[in-house]
C-alpha positions as CSV (number, residue, x, y, z in Angstrom):
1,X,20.5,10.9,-11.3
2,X,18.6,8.0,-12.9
3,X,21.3,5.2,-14.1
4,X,21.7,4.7,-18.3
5,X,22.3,2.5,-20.4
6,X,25.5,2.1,-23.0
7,X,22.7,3.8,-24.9
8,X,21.8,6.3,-22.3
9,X,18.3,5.3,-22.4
10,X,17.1,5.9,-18.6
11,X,16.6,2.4,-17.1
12,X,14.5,3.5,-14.5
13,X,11.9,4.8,-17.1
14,X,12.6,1.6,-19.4
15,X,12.2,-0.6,-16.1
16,X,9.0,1.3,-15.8
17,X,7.3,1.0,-19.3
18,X,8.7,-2.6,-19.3
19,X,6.8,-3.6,-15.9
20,X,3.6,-1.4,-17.5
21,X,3.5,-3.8,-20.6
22,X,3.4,-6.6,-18.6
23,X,0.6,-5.5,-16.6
24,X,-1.7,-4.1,-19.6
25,X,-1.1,-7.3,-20.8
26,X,-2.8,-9.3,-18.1
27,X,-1.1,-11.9,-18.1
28,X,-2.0,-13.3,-14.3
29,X,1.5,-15.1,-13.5
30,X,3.0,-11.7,-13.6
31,X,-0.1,-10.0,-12.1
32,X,0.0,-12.2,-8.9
33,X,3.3,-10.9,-8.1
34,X,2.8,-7.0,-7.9
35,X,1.4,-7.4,-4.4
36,X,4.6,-5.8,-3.7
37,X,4.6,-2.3,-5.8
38,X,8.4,-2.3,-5.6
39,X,8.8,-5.7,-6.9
40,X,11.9,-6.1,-8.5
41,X,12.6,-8.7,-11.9
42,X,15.4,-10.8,-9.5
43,X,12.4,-11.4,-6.5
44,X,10.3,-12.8,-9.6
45,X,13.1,-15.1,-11.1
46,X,14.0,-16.1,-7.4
47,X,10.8,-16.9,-6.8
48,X,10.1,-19.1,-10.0
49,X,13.5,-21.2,-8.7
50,X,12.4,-21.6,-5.8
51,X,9.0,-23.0,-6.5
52,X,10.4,-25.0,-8.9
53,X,13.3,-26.2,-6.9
54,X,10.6,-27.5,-4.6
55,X,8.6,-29.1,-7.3
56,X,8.7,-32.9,-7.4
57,X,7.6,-35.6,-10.0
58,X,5.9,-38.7,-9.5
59,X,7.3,-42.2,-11.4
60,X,3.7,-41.2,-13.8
61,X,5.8,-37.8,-14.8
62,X,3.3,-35.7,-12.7
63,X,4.0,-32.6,-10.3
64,X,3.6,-32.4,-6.9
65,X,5.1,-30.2,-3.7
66,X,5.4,-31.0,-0.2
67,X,3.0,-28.9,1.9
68,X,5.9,-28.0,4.8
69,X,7.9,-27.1,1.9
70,X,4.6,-24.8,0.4
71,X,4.1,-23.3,4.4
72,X,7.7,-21.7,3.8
73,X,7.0,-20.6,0.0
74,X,3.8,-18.7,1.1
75,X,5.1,-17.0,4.1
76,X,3.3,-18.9,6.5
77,X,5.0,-19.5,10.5
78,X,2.7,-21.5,12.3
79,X,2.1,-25.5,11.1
80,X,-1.0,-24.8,12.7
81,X,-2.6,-22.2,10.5
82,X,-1.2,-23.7,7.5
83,X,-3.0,-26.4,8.0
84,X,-6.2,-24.2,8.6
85,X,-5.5,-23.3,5.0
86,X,-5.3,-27.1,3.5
87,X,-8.4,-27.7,5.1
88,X,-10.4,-24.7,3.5
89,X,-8.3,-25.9,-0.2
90,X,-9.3,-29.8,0.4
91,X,-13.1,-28.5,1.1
92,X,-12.6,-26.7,-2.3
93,X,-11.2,-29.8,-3.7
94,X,-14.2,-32.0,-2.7
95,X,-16.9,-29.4,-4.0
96,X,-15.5,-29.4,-7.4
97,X,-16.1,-33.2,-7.2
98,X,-12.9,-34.5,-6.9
99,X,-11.3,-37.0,-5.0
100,X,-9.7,-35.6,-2.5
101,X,-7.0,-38.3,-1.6
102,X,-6.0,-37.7,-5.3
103,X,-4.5,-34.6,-4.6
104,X,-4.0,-34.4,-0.8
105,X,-1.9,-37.4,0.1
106,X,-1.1,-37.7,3.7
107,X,2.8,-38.8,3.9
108,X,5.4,-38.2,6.6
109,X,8.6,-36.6,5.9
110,X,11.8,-36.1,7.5
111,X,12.8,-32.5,8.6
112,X,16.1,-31.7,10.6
113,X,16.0,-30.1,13.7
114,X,19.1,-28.8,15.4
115,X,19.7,-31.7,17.0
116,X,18.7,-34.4,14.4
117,X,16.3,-35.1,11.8
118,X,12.9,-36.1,12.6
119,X,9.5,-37.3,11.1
120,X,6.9,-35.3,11.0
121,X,3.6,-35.4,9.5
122,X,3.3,-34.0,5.9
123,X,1.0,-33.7,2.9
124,X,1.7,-34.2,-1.1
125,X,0.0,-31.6,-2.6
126,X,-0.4,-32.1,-6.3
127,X,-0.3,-29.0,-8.5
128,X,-4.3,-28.7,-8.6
129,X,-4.1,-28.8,-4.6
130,X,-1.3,-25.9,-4.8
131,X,-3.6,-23.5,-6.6
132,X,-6.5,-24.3,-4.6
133,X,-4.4,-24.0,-1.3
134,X,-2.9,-20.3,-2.9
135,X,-6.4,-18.9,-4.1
136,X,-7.3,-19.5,-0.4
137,X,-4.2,-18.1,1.3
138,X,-3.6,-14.5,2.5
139,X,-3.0,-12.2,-0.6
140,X,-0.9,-9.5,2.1
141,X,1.7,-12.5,1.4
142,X,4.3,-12.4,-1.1
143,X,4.3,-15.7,-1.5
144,X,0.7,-16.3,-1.9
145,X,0.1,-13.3,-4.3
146,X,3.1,-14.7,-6.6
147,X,1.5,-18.1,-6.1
148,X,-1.6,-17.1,-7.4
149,X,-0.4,-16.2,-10.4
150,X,2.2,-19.2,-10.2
151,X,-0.2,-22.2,-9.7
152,X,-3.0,-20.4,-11.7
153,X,-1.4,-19.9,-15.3
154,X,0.0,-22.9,-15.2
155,X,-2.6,-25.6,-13.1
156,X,-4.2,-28.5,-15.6
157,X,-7.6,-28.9,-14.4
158,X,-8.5,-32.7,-13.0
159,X,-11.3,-33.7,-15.8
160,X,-14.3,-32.4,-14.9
161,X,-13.4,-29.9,-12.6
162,X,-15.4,-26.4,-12.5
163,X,-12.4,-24.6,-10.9
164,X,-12.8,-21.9,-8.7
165,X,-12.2,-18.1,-9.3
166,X,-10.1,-19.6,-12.1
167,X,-9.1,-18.3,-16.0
168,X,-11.2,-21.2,-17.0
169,X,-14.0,-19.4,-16.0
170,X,-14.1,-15.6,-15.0
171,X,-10.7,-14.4,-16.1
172,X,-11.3,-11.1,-16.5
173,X,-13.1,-10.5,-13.4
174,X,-10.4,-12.1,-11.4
175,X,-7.9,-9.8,-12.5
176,X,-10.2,-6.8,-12.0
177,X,-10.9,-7.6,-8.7
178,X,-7.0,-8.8,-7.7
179,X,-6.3,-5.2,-9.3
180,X,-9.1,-3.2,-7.2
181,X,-8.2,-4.7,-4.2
182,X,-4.7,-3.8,-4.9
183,X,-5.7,0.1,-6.3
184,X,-7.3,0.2,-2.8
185,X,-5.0,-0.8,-0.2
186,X,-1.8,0.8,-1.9
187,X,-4.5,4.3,-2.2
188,X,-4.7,4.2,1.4
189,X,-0.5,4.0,1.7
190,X,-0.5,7.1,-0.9
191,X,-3.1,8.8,1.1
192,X,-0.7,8.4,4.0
193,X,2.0,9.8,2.3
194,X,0.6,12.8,1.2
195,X,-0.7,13.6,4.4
196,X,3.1,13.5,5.5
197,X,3.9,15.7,2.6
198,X,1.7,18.7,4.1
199,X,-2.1,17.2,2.5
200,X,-3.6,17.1,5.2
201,X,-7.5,18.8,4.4
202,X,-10.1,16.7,2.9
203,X,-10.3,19.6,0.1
204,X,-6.3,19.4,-0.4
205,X,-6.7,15.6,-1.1
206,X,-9.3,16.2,-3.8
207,X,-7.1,18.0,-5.8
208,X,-4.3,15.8,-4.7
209,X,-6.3,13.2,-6.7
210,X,-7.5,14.7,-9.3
211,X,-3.9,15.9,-10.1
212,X,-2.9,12.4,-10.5
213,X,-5.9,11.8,-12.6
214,X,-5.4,14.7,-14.7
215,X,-2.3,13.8,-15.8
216,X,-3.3,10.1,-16.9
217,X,-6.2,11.5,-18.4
218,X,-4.6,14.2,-20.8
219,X,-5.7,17.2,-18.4
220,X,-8.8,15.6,-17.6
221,X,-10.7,16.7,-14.1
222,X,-12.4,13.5,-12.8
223,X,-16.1,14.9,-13.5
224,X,-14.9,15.3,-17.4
225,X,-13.7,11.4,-16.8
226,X,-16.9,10.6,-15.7
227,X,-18.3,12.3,-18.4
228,X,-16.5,11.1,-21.8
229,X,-17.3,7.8,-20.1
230,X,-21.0,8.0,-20.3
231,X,-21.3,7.5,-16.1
232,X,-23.6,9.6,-13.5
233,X,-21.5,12.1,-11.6
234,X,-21.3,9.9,-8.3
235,X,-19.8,6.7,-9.8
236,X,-16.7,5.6,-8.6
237,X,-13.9,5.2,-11.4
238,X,-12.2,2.4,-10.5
239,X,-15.3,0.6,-10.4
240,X,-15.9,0.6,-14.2
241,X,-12.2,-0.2,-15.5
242,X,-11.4,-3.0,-17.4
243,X,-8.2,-4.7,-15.7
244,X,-5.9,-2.8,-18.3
245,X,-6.9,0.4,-17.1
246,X,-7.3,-0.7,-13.6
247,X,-3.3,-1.4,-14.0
248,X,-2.7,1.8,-15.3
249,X,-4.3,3.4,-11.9
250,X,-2.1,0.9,-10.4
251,X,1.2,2.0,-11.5
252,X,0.1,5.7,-11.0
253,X,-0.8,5.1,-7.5
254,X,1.9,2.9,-6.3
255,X,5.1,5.2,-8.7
256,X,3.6,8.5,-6.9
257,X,3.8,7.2,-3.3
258,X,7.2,5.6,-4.1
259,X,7.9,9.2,-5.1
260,X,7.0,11.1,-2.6
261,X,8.4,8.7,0.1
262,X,11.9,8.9,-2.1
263,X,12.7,12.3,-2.7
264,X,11.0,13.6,0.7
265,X,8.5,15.8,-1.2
266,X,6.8,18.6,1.0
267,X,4.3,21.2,0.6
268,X,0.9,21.1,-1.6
269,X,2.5,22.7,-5.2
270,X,4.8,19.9,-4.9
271,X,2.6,17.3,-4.3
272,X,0.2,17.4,-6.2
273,X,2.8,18.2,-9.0
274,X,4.8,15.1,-8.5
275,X,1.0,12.7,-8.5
276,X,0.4,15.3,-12.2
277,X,4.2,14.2,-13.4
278,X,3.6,10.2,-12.5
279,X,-0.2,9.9,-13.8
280,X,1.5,12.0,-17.2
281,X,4.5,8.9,-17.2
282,X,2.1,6.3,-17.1
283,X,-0.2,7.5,-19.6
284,X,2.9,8.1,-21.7
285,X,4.5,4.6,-21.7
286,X,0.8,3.3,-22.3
287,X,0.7,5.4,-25.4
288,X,4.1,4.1,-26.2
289,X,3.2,0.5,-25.7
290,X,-0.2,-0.1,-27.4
291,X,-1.0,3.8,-28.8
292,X,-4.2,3.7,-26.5
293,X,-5.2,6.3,-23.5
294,X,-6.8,5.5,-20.6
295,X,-10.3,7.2,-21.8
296,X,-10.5,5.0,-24.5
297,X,-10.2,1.8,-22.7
298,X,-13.6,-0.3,-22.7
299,X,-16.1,0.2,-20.3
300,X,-16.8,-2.8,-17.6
301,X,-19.4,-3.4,-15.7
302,X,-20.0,-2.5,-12.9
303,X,-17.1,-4.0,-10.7
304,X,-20.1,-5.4,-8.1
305,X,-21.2,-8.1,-10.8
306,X,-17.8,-9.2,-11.4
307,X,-17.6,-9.8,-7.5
308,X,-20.6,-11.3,-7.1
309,X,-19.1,-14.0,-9.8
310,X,-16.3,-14.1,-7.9
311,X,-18.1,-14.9,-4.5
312,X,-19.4,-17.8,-6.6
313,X,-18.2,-21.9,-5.3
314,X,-17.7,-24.5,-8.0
315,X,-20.8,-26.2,-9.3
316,X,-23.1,-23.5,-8.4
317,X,-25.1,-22.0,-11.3
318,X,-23.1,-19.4,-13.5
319,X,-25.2,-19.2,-16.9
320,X,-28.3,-17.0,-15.4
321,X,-28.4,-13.9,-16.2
322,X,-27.4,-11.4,-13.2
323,X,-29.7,-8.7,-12.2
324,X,-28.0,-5.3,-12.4
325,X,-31.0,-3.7,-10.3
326,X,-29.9,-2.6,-6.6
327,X,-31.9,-5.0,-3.7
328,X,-34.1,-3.2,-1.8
329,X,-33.7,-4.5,1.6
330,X,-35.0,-4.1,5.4
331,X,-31.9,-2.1,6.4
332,X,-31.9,-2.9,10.3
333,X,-32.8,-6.7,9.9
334,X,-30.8,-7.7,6.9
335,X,-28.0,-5.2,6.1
336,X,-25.6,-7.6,8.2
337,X,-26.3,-10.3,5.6
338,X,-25.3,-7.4,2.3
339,X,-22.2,-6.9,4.6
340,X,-21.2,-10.3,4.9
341,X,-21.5,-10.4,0.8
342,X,-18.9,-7.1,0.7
343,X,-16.6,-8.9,3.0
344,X,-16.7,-11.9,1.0
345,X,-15.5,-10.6,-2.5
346,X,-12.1,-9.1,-0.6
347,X,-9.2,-12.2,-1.0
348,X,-8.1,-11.5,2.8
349,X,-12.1,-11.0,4.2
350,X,-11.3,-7.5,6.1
351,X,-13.1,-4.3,5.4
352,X,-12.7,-1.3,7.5
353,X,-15.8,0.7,8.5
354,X,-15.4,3.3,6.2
355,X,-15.1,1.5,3.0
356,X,-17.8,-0.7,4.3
357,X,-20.4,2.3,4.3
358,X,-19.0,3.3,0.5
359,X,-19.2,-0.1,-1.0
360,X,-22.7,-0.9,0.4
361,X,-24.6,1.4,-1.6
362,X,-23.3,-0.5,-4.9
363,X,-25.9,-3.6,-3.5
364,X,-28.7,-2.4,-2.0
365,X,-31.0,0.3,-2.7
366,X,-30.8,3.5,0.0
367,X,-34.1,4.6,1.2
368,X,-34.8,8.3,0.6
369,X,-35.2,8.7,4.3
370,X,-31.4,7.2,4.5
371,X,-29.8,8.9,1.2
372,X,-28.2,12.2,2.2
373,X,-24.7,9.8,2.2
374,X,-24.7,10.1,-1.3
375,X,-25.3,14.0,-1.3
376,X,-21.9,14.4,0.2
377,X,-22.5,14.0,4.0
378,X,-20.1,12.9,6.2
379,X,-22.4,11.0,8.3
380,X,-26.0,9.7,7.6
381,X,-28.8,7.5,9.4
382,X,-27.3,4.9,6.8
383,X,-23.5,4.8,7.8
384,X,-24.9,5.1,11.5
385,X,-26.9,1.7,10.7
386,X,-23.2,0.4,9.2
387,X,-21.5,1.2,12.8
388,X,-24.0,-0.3,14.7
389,X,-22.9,-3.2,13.5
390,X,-19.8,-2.9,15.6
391,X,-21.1,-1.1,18.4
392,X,-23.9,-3.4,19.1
393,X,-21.6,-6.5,18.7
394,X,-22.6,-7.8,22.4
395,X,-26.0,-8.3,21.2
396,X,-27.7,-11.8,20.6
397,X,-28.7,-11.2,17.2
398,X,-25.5,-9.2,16.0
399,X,-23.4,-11.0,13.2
400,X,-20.1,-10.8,15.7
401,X,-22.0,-11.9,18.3
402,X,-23.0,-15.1,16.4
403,X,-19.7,-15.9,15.2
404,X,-20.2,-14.6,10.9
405,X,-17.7,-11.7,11.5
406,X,-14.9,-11.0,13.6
407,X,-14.3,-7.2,15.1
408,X,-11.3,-6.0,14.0
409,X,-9.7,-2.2,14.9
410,X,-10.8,-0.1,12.4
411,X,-13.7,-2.4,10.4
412,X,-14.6,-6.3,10.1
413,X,-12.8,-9.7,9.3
414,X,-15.6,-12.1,7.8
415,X,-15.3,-15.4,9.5
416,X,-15.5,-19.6,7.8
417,X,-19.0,-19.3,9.3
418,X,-19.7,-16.4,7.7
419,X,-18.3,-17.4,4.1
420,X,-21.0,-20.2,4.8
421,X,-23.7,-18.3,5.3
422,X,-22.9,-16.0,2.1
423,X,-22.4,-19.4,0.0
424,X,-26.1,-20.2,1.9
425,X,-28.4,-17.3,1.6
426,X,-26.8,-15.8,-2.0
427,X,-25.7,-18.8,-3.8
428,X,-27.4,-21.7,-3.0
429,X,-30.4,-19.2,-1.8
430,X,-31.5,-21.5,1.2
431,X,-33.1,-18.1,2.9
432,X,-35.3,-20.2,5.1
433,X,-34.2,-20.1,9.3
434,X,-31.1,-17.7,8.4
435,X,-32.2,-14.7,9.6
């Protein structure tokens, strides 16, 4: 039985809504921290002391932290890769043409050991460093994801700094793209547990989704979605939601796994009732909080532009006007270059095979010849090109091979080099020798 409240309101359901209006509200310090769907309010306020426990100020009456004090607030172990991570947030630092000595100060500092204390080398981080250093870190992290949010809201530019991925600049797409990435890897923990609840064909997880989308949807099926929506019949939902109604999905997603994992739900009836009940929840508290559904949320773009912003380094052009046309492309010489962009939007740079062959298709134009993919195929001459890329990795002209992509079990990790060559050939469009 759900606890109550002297007024026996249901906390778990007022917890619920409560955590909903925060999200709808996109407010990114509290968006940052739901890399962890079962987030509780005391890990948030214990996180805000500590990182403000850490915080120091200088005799000015300005903030800074102390970057072995920041390697324990983000989660990281190793000195070593921490310092990986300053490097790739002082590089940041100097293309948004600041001095970097102004907010990367090399100090020493005095640690204790078991024995006794120590010196050790250290670095004084001021708060513009801190969110540079968290928007590169590894979003899997608590830490970083609540830092994010953290350093983000509350980070005062350095006069005339073009900050990057910041609410200066693209704040809508940032939160669209933090959700997605979210929707996405928590989909693949739901998928999981409803193949442990007895859902198990690729039919019965169809109308394990749709079930969950019904009931957000007010008994909507997912082509009658599409369709009060205005989009073709193959578009991919999540795609086109603004970050309000990406957060809804959120919450549906994340609640019904919770659920199912909880209660020890078996059998497809079940199932797919307990994804119907959730989707219904959330799309009651949103009604509750701001009186508007899901389906009457405004349509975004396609979520492709937004991550093509994002992809974007400081001081690179951001006024032109962005072609919404696919790129028709040599698939066998150049679709390792369109993979390399993919890789690039995702905040951790991994992409498993699978998702790599769906998300491809929102970039570049398919050839007839290559196109049955999209007519519901499991496999195609396309998503055969897309593994090649892993199976021919011992070859000389393979992106592994030369060091732009690492092979991971299961899909790709796009390396520093790699990043380069996307700021290269798509950004700065220097397309000459990179083939």
């Amino acid at each position: 039985m759900s606890p109550k409240s002297s007024s026996g309101k249901d906390l778990s359901e007022f917890s619920f809504a409560e955590a909903l209006e925060r999200l709808v509200r996109t407010d990114l310090k509290e968006l940052a921290t739901v890399e962890s769907a079962s987030m509780k309010e005391s890990e948030i306020d214990e996180m805000v002391s500590a990182f403000e426990k850490a915080s120091h100020r200088s005799n000015e009456g300005s903030e800074y932290w102390f970057a072995r004090d920041l390697q324990c607030l983000l989660g990281y172990g190793s000195w070593g890769a921490f310092r990986n991570l300053l490097a790739r947030a002082a590089e940041d630092c100097r293309k948004s043409d600041q001095p970097i000595e102004n907010h990367f100060e090399g100090v020493v500092s005095e640690v204790e050991t078991s024995a006794a204390k120590r010196s050790v080398q250290d670095i004084r981080l001021s708060r513009y460093a801190c969110h540079l250093v968290a928007r590169n870190g590894d979003i899997r992290k608590k830490g970083v994801a609540f830092a994010q949010g953290y350093f983000t809201v509350h980070v005062d530019a350095p006069q005339g700094a073009e900050v990057t991925h910041n609410v200066l600049s693209a704040e809508e797409d940032d939160r669209r793209i933090l959700i997605r990435n979210l929707v996405r890897k928590h989909n693949r923990q739901l998928v999981d547990a409803a193949k442990g609840a007895g859902v198990t064909s690729r039919d019965d997880l169809a109308l394990f989704e749709s079930n969950g989308y019904s009931g957000l949807y007010g008994n909507r099926t997912v082509a009658q979605i599409r369709q009060i929506r205005g989009l073709p019949e193959n578009a991919n939902l999540l795609d086109r939601m603004g970050s309000t109604e990406l957060a809804a999905n959120f919450f549906r997603v994340t609640q019904t796994e919770e659920r199912l994992r909880r209660e020890e739900i078996k059998g497809k009836r079940k199932t797919n009732q307990a994804h119907y009940e959730v989707g219904q929840k959330v799309r009651e508290a949103m009604l509750k909080i701001s009186g508007i559904p899901p389906e009457k949320l405004p349509l975004a773009r396609p979520i492709r532009s937004a991550a093509k912003r994002n992809v974007r380094k400081a001081g690179s052009p951001t006024d032109q006007p962005e072609d919404e046309s696919l790129q028709e492309i040599d698939l066998k010489a150049d679709l390792w270059k369109y993979a390399l962009l993919v890789m690039a939007t995702r905040d951790d740079g991994f992409i498993t095979t699978t998702e790599l062959i769906a998300e491809l298709p929102k970039y570049i134009a398919i050839p007839d010849e290559h196109s049955d993919m999209l007519r519901n195929r499991s496999d195609s001459k396309f998503s055969q090109l897309v593994r090649n890329l892993k199976s021919h990795r011992k070859s000389y002209s393979n992106f592994i091979f030369r060091g732009y992509a690492e092979n991971i079990p299961g899909g790709f990790l796009i390396t520093q080099r790699g990043r380069e060559f996307v700021q290269s050939y798509f950004i700065e469009g220097n397309r000459d020798d990179l083939s």
